[in-house]
Structures are given as structure tokens and as C-alpha cells.
VEXKOLSE-583451 format. One record per residue (C-alpha): residue number from 1; residue in three letters; chain; x, y, z. Coordinates in steps of 0.05 Angstrom, whole numbers. Example, Ala and Ser with C-alpha at 12.3 -4.5 7.8 and 13.67 -1.06 7.14 Angstrom:
BEGIN
+-----+--------+--------+--------+--------+--------+
| num | residu | chaine |   east |  north |     up |
+-----+--------+--------+--------+--------+--------+
|   1 |    ALA |      A |    246 |    -90 |    156 |
|   2 |    SER |      A |    273 |    -21 |    143 |
+-----+--------+--------+--------+--------+--------+
REM end
This chain:
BEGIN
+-----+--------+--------+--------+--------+--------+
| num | residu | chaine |   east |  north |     up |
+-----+--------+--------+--------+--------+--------+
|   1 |    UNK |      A |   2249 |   1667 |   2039 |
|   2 |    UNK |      A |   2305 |   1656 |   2081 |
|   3 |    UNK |      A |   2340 |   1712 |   2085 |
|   4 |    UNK |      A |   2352 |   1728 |   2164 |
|   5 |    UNK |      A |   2288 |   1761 |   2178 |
|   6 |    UNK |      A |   2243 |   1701 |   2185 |
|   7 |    UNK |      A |   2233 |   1702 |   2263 |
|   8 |    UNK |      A |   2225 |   1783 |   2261 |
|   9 |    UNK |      A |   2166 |   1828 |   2261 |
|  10 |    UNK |      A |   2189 |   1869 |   2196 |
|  11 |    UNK |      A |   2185 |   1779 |   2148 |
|  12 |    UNK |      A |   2116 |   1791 |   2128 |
|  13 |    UNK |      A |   2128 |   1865 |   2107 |
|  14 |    UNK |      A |   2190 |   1834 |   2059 |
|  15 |    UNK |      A |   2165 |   1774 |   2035 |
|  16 |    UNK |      A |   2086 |   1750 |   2003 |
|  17 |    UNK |      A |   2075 |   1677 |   2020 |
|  18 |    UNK |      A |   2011 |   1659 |   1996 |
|  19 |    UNK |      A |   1984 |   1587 |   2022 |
|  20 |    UNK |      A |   1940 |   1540 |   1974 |
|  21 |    UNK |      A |   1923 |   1473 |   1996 |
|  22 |    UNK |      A |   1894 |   1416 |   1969 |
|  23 |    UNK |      A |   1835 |   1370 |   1993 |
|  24 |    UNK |      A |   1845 |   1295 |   1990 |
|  25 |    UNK |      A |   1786 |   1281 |   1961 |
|  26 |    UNK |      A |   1796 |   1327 |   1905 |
|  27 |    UNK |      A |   1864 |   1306 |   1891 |
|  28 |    UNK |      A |   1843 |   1277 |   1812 |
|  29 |    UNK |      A |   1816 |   1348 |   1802 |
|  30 |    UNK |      A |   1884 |   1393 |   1828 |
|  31 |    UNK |      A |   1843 |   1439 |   1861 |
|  32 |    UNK |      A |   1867 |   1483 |   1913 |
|  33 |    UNK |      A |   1844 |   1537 |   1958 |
|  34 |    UNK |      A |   1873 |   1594 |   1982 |
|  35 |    UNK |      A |   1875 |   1602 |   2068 |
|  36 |    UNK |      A |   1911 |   1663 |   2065 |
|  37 |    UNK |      A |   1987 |   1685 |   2078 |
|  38 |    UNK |      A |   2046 |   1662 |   2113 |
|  39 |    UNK |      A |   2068 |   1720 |   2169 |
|  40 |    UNK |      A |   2120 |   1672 |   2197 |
|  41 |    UNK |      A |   2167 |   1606 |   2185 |
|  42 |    UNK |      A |   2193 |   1566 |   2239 |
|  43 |    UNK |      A |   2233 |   1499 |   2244 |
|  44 |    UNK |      A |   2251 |   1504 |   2166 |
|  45 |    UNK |      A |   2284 |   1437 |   2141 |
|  46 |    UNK |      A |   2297 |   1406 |   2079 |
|  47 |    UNK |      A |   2268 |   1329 |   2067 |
|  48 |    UNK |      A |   2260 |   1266 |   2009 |
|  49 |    UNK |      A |   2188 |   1254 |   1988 |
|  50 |    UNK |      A |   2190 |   1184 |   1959 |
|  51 |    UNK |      A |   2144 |   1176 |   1894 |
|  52 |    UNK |      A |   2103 |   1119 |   1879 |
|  53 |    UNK |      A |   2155 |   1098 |   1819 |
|  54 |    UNK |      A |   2210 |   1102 |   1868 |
|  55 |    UNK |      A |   2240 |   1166 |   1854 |
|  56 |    UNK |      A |   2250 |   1219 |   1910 |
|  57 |    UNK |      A |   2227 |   1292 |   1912 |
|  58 |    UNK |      A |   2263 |   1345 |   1948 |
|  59 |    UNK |      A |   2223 |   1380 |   1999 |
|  60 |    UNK |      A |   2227 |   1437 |   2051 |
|  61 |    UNK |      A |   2184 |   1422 |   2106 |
|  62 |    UNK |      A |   2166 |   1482 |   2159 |
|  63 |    UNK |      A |   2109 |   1504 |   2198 |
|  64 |    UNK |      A |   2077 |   1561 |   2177 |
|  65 |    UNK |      A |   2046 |   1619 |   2218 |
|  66 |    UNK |      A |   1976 |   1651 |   2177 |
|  67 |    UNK |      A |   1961 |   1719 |   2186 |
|  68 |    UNK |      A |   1894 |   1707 |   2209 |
|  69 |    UNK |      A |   1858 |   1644 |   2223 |
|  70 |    UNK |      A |   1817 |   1605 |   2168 |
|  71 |    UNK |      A |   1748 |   1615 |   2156 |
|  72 |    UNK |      A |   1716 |   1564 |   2192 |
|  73 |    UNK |      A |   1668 |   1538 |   2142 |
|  74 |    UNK |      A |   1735 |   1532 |   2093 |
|  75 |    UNK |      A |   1763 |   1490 |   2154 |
|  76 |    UNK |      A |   1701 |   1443 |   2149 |
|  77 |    UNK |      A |   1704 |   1432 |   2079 |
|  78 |    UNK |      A |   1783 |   1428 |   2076 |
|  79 |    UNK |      A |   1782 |   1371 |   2138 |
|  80 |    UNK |      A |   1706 |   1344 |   2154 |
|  81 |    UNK |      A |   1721 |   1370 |   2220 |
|  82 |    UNK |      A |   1690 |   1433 |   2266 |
|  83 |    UNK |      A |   1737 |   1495 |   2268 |
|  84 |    UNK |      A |   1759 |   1489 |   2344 |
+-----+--------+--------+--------+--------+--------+
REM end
């Protein structure tokens, strides 16, 4: 996904980044939902996640640009919050 073209217009026509996330409370059930697709990646780094037996996971952490905003009643169910 890195390939050079990650802060230009022409990422999103040269790469499909779909975003799932998961809610909390419906973490025993591994459901996700779909918010829609990644147009940009910014402040890419890589990172340890430590498990609960000790071990460590490899992670890349960024922040992630959607192509359009999330539904807001997808937003209320995702976080119990309002969609600002």
C-alpha cells in the first residue's frame, strides 16, 4: 500500500482499502461492519500489540482518510454517540 503514491490524488485510483471495524460489545461474536474505503494514509508506523498471554503482535498503525463520511446512524451504533 506503500508504494510512493500514498499522499497523491491518483492512491485511491491504485489501491482498494476497504475498512471493517468491530464493536466492543460484539467482540465474542467477530462481527464487523463495513464504513467504507480508505482514499488516503497518513503518519504510517509500525508498532507491538502485547497479548493477554504475553506474546506481542506486530502492527502498522496509521490514520486513515474515508472516502465519504459514515452513515450516521452506523456511527451511533458503532460508538453510542451522535454523529457530530
Amino acid at each position: 500500500m506503500l508504494d510512493g503514491t500514498e499522499r497523491t490524488p491518483t492512491w485511491q485510483n491504485c489501491h482498494f482499502a476497504p475498512i471493517f471495524i468491530r464493536r466492543k460489545a460484539e467482540e465474542q461474536e467477530k462481527s464487523y461492519y463495513f464504513v467504507g474505503s480508505a482514499v488516503a494514509l497518513d503518519d504510517v508506523h509500525a508498532s507491538v500489540n502485547p497479548g493477554e498471554d504475553g506474546s506481542e503482535s506486530k502492527v502498522v498503525i496509521s490514520t486513515l482518510k474515508l472516502g465519504k463520511p459514515v452513515d450516521p446512524e452506523l456511527y451511533r451504533h458503532l460508538t453510542g454517540k451522535s454523529a457530530l
